[in-house]
BAPADREN-374648 format. One record per residue: x, y, z of N, C-alpha, C, O in turn; residue in three letters. Coordinates in steps of 0.05 Angstrom, whole numbers, padded with zeros to 5 digits, always signed. Layout:
// BAPADREN-374648
XYZXYZXYZXYZALA;...
END
This chain:
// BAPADREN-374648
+00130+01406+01316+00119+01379+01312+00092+01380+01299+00085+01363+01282UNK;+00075+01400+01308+00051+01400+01300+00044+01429+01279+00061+01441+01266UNK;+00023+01434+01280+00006+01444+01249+00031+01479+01248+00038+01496+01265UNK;+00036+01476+01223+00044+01512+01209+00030+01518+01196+00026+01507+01174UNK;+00020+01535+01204-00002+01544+01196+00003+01563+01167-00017+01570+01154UNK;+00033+01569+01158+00042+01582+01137+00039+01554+01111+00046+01558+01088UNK;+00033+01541+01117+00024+01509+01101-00003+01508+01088-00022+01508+01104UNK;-00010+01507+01064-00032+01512+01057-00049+01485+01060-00039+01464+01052UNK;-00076+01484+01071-00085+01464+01081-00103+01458+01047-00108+01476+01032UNK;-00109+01426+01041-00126+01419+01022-00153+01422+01023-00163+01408+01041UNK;-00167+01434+01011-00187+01438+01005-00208+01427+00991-00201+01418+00970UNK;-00239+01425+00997-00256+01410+00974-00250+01407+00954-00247+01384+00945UNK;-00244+01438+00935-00239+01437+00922-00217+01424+00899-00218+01416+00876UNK;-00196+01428+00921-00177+01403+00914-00184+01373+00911-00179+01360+00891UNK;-00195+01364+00933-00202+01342+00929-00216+01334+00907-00204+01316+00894UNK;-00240+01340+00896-00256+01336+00884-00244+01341+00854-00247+01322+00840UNK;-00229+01363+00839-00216+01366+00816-00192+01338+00812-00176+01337+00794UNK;-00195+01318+00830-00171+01296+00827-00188+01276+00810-00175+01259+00798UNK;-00219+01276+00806-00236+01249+00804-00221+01246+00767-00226+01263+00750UNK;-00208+01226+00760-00206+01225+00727-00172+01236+00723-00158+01236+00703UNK;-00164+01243+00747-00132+01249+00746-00111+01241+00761-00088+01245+00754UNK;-00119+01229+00785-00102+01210+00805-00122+01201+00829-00144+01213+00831UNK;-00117+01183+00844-00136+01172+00861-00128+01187+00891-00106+01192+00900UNK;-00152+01193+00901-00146+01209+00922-00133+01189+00949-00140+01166+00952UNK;-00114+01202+00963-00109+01178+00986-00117+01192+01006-00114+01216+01008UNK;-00135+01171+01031-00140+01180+01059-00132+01161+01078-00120+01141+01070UNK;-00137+01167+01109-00132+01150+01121-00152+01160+01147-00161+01182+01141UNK;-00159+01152+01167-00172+01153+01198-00154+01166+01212-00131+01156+01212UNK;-00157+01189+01226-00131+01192+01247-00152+01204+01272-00170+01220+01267UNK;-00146+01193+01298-00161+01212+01324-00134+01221+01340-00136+01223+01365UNK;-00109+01228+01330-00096+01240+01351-00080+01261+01335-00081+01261+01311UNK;-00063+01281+01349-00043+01299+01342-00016+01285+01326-00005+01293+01306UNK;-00010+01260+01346+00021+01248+01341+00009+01242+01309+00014+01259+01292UNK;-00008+01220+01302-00014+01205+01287-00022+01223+01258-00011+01221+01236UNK;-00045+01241+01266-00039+01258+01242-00025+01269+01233-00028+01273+01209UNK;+00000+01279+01249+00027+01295+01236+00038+01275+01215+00047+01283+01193UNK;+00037+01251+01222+00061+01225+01215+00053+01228+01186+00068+01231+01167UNK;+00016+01224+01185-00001+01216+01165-00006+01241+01140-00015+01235+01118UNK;+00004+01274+01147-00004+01284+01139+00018+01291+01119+00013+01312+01107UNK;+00040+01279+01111+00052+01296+01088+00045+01267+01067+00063+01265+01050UNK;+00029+01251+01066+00028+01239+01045-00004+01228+01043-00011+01205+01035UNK;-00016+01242+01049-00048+01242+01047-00067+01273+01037-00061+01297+01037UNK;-00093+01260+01030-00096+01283+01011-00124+01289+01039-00130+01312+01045UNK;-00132+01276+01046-00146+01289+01071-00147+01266+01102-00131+01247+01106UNK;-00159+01271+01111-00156+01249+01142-00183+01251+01154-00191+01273+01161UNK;-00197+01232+01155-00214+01227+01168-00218+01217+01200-00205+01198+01209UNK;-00235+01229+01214-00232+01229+01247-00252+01204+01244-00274+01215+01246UNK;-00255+01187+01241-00276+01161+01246-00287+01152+01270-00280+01145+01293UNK;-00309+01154+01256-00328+01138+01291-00310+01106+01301-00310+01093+01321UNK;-00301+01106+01281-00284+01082+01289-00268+01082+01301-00254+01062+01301UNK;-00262+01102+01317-00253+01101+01356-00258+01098+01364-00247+01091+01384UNK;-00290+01098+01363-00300+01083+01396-00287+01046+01395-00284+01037+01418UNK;-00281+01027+01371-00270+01008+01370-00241+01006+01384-00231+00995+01403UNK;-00231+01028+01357-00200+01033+01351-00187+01037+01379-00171+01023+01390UNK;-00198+01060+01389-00181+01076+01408-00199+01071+01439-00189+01078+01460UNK;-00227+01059+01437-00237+01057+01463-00246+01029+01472-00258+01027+01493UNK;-00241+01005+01455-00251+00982+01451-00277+00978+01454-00283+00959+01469UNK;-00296+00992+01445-00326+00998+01447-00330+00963+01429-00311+00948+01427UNK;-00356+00957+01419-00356+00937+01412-00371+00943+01383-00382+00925+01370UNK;-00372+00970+01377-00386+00977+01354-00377+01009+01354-00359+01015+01370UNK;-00389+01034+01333-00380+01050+01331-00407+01059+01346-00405+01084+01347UNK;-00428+01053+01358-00448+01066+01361-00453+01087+01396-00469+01101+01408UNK;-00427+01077+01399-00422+01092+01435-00413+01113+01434-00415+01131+01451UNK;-00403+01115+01413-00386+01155+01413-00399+01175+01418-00422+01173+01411UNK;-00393+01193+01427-00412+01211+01429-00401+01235+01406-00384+01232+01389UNK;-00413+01256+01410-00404+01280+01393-00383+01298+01406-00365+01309+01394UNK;-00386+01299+01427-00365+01313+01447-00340+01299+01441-00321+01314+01434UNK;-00334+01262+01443-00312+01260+01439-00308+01261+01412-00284+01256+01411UNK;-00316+01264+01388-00308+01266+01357-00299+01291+01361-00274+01295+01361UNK;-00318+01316+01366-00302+01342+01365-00281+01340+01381-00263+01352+01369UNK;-00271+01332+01405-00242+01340+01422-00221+01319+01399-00200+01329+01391UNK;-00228+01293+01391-00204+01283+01367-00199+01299+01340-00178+01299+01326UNK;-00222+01314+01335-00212+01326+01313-00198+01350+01311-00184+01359+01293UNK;-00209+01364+01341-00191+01382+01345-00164+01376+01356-00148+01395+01361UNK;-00158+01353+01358-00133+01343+01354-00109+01342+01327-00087+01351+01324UNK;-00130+01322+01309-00126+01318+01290-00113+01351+01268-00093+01354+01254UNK;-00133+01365+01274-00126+01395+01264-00100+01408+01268-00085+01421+01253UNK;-00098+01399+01303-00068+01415+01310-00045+01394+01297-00022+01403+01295UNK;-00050+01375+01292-00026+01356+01282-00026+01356+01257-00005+01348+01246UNK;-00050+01365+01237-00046+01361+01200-00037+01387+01197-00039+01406+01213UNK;-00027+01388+01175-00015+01423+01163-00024+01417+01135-00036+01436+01123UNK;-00021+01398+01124-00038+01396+01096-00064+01386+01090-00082+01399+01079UNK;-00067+01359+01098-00088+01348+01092-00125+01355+01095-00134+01348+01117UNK;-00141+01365+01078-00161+01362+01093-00166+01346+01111-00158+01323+01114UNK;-00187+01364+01129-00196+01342+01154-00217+01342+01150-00225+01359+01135UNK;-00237+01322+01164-00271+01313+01158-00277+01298+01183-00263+01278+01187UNK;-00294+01304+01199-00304+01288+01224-00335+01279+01210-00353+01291+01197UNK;-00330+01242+01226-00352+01226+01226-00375+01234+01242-00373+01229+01266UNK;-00396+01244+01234-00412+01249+01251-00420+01225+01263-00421+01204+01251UNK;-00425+01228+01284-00428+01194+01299-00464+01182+01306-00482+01198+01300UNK;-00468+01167+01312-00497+01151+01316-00515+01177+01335-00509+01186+01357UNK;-00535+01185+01320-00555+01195+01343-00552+01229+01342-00566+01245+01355UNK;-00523+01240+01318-00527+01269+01320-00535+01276+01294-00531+01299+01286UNK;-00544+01264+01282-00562+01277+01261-00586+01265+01247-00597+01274+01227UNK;-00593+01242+01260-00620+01225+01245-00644+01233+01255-00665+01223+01245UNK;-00646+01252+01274-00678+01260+01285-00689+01279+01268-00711+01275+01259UNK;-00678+01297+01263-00679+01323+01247-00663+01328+01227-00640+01320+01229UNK;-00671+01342+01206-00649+01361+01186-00635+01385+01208-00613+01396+01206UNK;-00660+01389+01231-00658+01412+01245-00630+01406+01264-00612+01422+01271UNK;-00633+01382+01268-00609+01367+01292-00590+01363+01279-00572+01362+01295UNK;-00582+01360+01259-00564+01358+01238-00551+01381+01237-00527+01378+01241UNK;-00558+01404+01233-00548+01427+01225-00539+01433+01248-00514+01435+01250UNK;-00550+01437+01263-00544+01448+01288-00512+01435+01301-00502+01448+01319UNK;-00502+01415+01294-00495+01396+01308-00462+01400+01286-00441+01411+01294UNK;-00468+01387+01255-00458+01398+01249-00438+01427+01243-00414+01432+01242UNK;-00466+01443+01240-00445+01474+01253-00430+01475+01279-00413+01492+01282UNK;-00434+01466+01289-00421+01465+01319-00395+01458+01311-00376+01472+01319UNK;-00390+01428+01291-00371+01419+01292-00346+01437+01267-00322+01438+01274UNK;-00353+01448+01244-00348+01468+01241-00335+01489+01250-00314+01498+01242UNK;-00351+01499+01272-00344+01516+01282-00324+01507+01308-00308+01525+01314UNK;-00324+01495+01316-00311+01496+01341-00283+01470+01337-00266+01466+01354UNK;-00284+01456+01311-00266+01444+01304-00237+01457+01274-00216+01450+01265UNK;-00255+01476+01271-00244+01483+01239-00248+01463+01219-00246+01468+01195UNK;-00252+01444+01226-00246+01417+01194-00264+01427+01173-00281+01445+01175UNK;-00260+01416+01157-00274+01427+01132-00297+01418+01120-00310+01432+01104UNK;-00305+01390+01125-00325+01372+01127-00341+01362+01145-00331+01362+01168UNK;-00365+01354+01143-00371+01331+01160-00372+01302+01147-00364+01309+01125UNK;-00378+01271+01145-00391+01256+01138-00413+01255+01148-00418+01273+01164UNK;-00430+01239+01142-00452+01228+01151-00465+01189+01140-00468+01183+01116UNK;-00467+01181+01149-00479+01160+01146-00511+01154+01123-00531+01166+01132UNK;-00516+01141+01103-00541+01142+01097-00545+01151+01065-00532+01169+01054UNK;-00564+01138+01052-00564+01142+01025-00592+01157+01016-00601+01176+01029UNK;-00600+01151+01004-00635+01162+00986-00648+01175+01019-00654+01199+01021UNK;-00651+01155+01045-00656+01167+01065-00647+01190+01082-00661+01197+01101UNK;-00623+01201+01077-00611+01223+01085-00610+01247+01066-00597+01267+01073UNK;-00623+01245+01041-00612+01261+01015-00627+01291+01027-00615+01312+01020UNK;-00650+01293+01043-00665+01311+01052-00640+01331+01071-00632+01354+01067UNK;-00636+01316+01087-00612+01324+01107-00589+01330+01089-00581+01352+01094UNK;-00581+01323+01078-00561+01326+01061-00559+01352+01048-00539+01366+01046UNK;-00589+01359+01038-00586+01380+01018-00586+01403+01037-00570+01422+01036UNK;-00612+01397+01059-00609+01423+01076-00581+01433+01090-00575+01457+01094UNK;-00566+01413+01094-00542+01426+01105-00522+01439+01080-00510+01461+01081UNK;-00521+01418+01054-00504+01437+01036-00516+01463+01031-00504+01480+01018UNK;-00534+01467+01038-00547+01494+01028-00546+01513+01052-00547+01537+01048UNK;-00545+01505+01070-00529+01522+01089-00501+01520+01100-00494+01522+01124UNK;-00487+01517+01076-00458+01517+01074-00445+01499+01088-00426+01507+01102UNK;-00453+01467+01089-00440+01452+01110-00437+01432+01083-00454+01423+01069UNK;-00405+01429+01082-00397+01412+01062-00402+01383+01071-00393+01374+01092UNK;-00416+01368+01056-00430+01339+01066-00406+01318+01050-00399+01324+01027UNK;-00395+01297+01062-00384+01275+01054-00403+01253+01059-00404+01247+01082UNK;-00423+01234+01037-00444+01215+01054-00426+01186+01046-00404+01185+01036UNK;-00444+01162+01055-00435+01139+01061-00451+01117+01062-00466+01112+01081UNK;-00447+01103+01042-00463+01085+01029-00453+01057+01032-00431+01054+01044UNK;-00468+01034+01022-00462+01006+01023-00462+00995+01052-00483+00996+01065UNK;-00438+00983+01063-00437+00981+01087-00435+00991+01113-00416+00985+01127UNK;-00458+01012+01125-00461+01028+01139-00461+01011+01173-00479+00997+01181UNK;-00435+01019+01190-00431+01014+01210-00443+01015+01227-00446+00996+01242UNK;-00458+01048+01231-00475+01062+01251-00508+01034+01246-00528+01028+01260UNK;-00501+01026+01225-00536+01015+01226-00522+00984+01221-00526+00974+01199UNK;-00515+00977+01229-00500+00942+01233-00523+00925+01242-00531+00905+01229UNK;-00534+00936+01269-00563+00921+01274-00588+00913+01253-00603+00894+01254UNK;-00588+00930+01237-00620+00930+01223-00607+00926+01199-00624+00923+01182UNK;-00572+00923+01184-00567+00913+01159-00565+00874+01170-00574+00855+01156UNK;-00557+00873+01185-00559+00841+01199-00526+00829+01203-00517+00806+01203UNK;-00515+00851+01207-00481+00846+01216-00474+00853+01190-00490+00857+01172UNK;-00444+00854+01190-00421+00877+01173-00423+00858+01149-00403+00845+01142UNK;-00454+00855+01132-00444+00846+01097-00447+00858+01081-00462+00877+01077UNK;-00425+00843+01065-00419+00866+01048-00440+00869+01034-00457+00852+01038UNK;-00446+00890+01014-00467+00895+01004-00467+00898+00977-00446+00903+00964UNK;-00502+00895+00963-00492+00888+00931-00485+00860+00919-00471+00855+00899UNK;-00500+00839+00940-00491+00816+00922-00524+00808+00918-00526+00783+00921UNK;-00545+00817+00914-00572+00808+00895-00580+00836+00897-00576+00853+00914UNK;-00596+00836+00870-00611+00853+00850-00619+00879+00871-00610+00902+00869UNK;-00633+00872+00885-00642+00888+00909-00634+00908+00921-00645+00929+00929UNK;-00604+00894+00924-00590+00913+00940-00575+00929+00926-00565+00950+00932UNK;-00573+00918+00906-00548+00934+00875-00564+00958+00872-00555+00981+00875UNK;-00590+00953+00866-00615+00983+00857-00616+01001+00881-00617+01025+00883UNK;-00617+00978+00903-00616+01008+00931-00589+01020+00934-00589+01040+00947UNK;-00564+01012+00924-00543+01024+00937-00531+01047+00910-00515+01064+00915UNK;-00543+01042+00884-00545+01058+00861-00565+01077+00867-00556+01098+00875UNK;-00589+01076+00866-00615+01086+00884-00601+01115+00903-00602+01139+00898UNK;-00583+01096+00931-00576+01117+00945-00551+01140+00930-00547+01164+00937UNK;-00539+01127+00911-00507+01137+00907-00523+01164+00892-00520+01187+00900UNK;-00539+01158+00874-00557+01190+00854-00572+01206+00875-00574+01230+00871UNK;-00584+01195+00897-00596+01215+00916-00576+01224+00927-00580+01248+00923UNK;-00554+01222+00940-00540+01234+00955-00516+01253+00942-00502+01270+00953UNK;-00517+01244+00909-00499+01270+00893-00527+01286+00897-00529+01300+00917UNK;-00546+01285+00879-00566+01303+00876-00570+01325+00904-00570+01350+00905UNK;-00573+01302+00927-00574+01327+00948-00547+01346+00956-00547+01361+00975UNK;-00523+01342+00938-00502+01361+00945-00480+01355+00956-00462+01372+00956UNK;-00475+01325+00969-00455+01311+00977-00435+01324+00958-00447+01328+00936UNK;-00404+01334+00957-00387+01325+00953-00368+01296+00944-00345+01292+00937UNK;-00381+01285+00948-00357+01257+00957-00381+01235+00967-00404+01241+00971UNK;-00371+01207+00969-00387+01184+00977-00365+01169+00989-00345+01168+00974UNK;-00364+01157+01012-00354+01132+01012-00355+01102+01008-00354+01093+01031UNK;-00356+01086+00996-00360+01062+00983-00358+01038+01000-00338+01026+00995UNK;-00374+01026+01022-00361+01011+01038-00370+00990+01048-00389+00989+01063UNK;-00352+00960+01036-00370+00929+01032-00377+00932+01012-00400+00937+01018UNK;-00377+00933+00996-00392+00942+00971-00378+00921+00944-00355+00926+00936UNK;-00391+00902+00934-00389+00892+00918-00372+00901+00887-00383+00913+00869UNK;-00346+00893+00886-00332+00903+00858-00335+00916+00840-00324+00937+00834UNK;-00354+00901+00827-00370+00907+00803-00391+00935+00804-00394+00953+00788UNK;-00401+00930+00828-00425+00951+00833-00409+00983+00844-00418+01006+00840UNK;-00386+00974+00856-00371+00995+00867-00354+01009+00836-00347+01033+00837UNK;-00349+00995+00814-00343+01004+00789-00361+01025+00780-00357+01049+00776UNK;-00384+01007+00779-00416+01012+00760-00411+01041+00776-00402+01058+00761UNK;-00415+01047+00798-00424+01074+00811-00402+01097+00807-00408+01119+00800UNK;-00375+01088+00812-00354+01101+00794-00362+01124+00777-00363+01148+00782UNK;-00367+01108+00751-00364+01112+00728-00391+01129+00728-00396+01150+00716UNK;-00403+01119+00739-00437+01130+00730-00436+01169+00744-00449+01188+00735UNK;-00417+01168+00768-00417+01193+00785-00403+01210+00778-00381+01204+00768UNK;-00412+01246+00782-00400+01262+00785-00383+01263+00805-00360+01262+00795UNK;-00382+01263+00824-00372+01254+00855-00350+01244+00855-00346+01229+00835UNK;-00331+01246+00872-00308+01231+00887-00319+01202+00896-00339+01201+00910UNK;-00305+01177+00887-00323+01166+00915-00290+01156+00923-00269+01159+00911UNK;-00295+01146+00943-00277+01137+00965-00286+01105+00976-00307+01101+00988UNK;-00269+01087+00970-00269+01063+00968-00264+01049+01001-00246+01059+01014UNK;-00272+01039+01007-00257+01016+01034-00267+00992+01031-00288+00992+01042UNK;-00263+00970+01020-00272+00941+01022-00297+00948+00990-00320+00941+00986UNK;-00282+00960+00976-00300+00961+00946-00289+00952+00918-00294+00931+00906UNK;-00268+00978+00908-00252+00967+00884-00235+00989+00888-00238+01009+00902UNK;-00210+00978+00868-00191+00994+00862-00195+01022+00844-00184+01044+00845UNK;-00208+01015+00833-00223+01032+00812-00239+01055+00822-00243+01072+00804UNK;-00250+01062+00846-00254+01079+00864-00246+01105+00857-00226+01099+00843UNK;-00247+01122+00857-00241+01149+00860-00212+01154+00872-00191+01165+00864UNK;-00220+01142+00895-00194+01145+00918-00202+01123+00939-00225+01113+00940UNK;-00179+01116+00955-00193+01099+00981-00180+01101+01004-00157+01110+01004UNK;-00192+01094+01025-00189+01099+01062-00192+01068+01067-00202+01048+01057UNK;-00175+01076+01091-00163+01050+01109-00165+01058+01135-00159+01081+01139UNK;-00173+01043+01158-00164+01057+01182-00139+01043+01191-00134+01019+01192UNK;-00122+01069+01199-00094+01070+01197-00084+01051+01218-00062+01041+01213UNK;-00095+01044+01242-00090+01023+01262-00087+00995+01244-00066+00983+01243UNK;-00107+00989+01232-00112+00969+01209-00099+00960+01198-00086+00940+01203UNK;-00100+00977+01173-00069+00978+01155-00033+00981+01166-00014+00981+01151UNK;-00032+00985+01200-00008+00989+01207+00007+00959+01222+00030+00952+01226UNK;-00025+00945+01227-00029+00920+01239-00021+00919+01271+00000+00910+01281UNK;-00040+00930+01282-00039+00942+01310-00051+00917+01332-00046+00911+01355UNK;-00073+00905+01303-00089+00883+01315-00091+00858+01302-00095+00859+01277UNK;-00089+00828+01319-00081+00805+01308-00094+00809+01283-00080+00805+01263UNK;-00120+00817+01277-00134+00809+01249-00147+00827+01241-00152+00846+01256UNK;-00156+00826+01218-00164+00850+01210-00187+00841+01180-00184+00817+01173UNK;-00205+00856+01166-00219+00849+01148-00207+00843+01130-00184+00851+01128UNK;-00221+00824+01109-00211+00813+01087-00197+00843+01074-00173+00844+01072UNK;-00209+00860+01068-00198+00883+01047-00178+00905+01054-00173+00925+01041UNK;-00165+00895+01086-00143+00904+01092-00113+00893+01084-00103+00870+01086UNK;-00105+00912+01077-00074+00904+01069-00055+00914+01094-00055+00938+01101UNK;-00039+00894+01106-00028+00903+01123-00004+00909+01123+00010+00888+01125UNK;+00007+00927+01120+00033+00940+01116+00061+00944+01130+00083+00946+01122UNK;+00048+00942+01159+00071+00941+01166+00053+00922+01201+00029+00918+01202UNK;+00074+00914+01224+00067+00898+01245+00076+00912+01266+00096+00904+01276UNK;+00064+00935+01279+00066+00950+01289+00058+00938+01317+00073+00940+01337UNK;+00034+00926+01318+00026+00914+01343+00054+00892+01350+00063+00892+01373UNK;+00063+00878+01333+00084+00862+01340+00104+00871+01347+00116+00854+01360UNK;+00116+00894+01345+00135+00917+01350+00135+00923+01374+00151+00919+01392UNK;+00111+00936+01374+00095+00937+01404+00100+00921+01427+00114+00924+01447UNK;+00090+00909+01423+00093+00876+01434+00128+00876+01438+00135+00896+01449UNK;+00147+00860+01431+00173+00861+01433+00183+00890+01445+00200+00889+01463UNK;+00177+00904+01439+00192+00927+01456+00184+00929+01485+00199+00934+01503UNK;+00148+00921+01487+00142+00927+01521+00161+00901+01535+00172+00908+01556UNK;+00166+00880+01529+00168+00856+01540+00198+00852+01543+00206+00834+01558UNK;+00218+00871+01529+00241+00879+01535+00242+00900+01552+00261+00903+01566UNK;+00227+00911+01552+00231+00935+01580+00224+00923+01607+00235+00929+01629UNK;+00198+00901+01599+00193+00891+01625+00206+00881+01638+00201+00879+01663UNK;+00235+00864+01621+00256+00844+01628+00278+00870+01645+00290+00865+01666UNK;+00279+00895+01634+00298+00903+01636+00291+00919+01668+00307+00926+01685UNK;+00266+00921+01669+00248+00932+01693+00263+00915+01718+00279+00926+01733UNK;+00256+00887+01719+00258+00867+01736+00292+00860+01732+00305+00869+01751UNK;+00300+00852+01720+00339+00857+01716+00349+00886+01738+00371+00891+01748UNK;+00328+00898+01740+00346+00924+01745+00362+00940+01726+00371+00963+01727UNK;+00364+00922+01709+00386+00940+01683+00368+00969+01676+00385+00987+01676UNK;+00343+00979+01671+00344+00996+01671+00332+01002+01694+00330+00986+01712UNK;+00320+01039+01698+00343+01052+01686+00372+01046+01687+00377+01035+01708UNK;+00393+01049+01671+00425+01053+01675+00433+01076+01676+00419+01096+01671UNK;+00461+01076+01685+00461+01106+01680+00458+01124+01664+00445+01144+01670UNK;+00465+01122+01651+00449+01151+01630+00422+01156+01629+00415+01173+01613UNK;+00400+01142+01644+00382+01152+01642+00377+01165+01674+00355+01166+01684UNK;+00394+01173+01683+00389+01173+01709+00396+01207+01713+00404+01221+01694UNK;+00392+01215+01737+00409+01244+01744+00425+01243+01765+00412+01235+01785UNK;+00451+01249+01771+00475+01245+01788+00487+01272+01795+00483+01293+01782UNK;+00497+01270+01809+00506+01298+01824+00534+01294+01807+00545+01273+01803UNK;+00543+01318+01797+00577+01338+01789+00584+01325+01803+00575+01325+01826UNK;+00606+01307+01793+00636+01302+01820+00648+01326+01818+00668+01331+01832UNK;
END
């Protein structure tokens, strides 16, 4: 069910030779079941701080700790056989230091296998950024609508709709190639401006609530599977899984109280 390791897993390198020849696809995964499902038609999987929402009903991504991102992604690992994997570094393990960064990072590295980290942060992280690519820690950064900082942007807007913010989120997208990022994620991010940066980058970028025109783009897979009544404007919901959900518990519960189940065949009976 889970990882063969005789399966050649995707690599940066892979990823990044796609920018100008097909759009990369990702998705969020924090478990074993979920990544297996996800991994023969994705080009990498991202462990998102967006479990402490998704999977813990936190009320922001800012409760996670690092302990639980590394035990999901070492999840995530035993369930992908292809896809790169990349863990979200979460609120609080890498903004004090480049020194706290690295450290934290390698950890995850090492004790997860994935092949990435993200990080949160544009022109202000490019410092951190570079020190870790330069000590061999492949950086994915993350621009526009940054979650981890929801408080001090003034709630989840999108970003890039006056002059200001177009030059700071262009601003961040050239500091954070320059410091060595791999890849960008694009997120809230105004159409046009999410084009403009496109076109302008060496880089992968990776789209969520930006443009089609993106590089490639990520969804979190609860989201897009429709697990929950509602979801952001720039989710497409694919299938009604929560509704599924729903109707299946509420037939078992009938069947609970009926007594009908168990029936027999689910039962064990002695050889006549």
């Amino acid at each position: 069910m889970y990882a063969d390791t005789k399966i050649r897993r995707n690599t940066i390198r892979d990823i990044t030779k796609l920018k100008g020849e097909r759009p990369v696809v990702s998705l969020t995964a924090y478990t074993a079941p979920m990544a297996a499902q996800l991994d023969p038609h994705v080009d990498f999987l991202l462990v998102g701080d967006s479990l402490a929402m998704v999977l813990y009903g936190m009320e922001s991504t800012i409760g996670v700790s690092l302990d639980t991102m590394i035990e999901h992604t070492k999840a995530v690992m035993r369930g992908a056989q292809k896809a790169m994997v990349i863990l979200d570094m979460p609120f609080g393990s890498f903004e004090e230091s480049k020194e706290q960064a690295f450290h934290n990072a390698s950890r995850v590295l090492r004790e997860t296998g994935c092949a990435a980290v993200k990080l949160e942060g544009g022109a202000a992280m490019a410092e951190t950024i570079k020190f870790l690519v330069d000590r061999n820690i492949p950086v994915m950064a993350h621009i526009g609508l940054r979650p981890q900082a929801v408080h001090v942007m003034g709630g989840y807007r999108t970003q890039g709709r006056n002059q200001d913010e177009r030059t700071q989120t262009i601003e961040d997208a050239y500091a954070i190639q320059k410091a060595g990022a791999f890849s960008v994620v694009l997120e809230g991010v105004m159409e046009p401006l999410a084009v403009e940066i496109t076109k302008k980058l060496d880089i992968i970028t990776i789209g969520i609530g930006a443009s089609p025109d993106c590089d490639g783009q990520i969804l979190v897979v609860e989201d897009m599977l429709g697990y929950f009544p509602s979801n952001a404007k720039f989710v497409k919901r694919y299938a009604e899984v929560g509704q599924t959900i729903d109707a299946a518990v509420r037939q078992y519960a009938e069947d609970v109280k009926a007594r009908s189940f168990p029936a027999k065949e689910h039962t064990y009976r002695p050889k006549s």
